[in-house]
C-alpha positions as CSV (number, residue, x, y, z in Angstrom):
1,X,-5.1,-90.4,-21.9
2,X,-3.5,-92.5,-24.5
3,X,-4.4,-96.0,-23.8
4,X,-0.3,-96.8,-24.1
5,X,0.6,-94.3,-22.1
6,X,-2.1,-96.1,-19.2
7,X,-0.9,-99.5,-20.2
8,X,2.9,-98.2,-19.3
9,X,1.2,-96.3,-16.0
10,X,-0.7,-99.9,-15.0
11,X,2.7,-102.1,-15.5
12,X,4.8,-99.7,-13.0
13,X,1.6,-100.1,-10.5
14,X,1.8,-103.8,-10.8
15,X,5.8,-104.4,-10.5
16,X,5.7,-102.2,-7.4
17,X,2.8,-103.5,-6.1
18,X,4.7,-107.2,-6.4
19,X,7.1,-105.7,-4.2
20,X,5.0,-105.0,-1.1
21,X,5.2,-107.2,1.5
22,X,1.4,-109.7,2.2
23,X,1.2,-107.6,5.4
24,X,1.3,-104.2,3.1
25,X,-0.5,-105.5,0.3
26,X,-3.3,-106.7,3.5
27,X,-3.8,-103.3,3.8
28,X,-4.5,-102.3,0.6
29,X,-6.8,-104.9,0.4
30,X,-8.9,-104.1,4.0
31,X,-9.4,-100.7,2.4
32,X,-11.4,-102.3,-0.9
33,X,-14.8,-100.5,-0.8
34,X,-14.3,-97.6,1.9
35,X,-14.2,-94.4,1.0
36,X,-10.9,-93.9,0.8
37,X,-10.5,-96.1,-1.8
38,X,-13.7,-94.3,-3.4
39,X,-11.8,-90.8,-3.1
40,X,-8.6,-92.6,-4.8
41,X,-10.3,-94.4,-7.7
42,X,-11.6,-90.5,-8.3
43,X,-8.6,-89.3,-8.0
44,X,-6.7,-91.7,-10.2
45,X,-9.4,-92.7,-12.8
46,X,-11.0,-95.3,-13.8
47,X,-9.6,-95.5,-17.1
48,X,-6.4,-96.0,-14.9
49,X,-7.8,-98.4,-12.5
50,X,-9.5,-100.5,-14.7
51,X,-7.8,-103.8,-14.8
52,X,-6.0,-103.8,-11.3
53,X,-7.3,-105.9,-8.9
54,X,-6.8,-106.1,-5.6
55,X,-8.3,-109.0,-3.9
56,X,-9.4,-109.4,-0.4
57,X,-7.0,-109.7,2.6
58,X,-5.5,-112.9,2.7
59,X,-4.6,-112.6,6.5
60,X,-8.0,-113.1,8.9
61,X,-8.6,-112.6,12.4
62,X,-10.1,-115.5,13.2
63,X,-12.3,-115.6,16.7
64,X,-11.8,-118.5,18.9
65,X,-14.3,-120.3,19.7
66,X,-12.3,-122.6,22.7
67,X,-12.9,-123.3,26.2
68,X,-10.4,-119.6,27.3
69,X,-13.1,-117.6,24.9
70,X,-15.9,-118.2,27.6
């Protein structure tokens, strides 16, 4: 693929991606390194992925560790 042509591709990914809301972009981000996000980097390409990064999930379940978690 012409490397403009994926450039054009990776801007539209990015400007939509910006448009997500933290709780959808979260989920994006939980699914880094399962295989559904192996079967979609195969499906999409490398050449296309390359430079997008998604991060990890900003939003944590955090456990408690008060008195009530007894």
């Amino acid at each position: 693929m012409e490397k403009k042509v994926i450039l054009e591709i990776q801007k539209g990914i990015k400007e939509r991606y910006a448009t997500l809301t933290e709780d959808e972009k979260d989920t994006i981000r939980a699914n880094k390194g399962t295989p559904y996000a192996a079967a979609l980097r195969k499906v999409f390409g490398t050449e296309l992925l390359e430079g997008l990064r998604t991060g990890n999930p900003k939003t944590q379940v955090l456990s408690k560790g008060g008195l009530a978690s007894r």
